[in-house]
C-alpha positions in Angstrom: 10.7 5.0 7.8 13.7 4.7 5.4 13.2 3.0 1.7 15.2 -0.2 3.2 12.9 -0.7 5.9 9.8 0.1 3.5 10.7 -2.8 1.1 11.0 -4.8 3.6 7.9 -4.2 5.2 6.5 -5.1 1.5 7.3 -8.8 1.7 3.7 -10.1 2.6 2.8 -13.5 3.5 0.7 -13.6 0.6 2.0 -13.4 -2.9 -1.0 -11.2 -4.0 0.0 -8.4 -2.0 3.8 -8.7 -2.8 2.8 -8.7 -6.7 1.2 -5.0 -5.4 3.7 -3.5 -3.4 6.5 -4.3 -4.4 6.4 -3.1 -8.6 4.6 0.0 -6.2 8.1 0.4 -4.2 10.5 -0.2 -7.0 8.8 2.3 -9.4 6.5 4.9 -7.7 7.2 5.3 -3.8 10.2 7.6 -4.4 7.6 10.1 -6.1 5.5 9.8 -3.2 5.1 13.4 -1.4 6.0 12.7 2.6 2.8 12.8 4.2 1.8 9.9 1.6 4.9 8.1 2.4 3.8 8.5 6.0 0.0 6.8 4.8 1.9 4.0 3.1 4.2 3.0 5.9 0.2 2.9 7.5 -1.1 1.2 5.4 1.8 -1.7 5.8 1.1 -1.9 9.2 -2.3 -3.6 8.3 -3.0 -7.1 8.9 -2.7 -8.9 5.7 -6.4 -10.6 5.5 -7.5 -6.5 6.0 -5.1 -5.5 3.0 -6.1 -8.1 0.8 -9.6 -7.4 1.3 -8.9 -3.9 0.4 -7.1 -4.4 -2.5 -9.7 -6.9 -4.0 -12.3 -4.6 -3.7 -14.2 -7.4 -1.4 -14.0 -4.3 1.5 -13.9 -1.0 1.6 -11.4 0.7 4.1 -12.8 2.6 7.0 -10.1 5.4 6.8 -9.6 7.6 4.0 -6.5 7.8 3.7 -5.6 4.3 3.5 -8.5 4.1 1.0 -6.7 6.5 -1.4 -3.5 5.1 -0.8 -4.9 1.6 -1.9 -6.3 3.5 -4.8 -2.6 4.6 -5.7 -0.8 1.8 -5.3 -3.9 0.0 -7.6 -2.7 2.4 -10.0 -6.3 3.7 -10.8 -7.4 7.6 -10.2 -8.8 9.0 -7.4 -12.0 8.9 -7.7 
């Protein structure tokens, strides 16, 4: 998926998740190796009440490699 279509996919209905991604886009997602480029065009394919969860810590994602990218685009270390 190209950058343009990325940051596009980063406008969320819900402000919360556009304060994440977008900073994430603009500063970090060119860094990204391909395969986790891959996981975050994934992980924007989520339903936003599933995302939010997930970045609020409420839930814990099923699949581990959306879980690390939510870690990554939190910004904290893997664990």
């Amino acid at each position: 998926m190209s950058t343009a279509r990325i940051k596009w996919a980063c406008r969320r209905g819900m402000l919360e998740l556009d304060v994440l991604f977008q900073p994430f886009v603009e500063e970090r997602y060119e860094g990204l190796s391909d395969e986790d480029k891959q996981v975050f065009a994934r992980l924007l394919s989520c339903e936003d009440p599933e995302l939010f969860a997930w970045f609020m810590g409420h839930e814990q994602c099923a699949d581990p490699e959306l879980a690390q990218m939510v870690i990554t685009v939190r910004g904290r270390p893997a664990p």
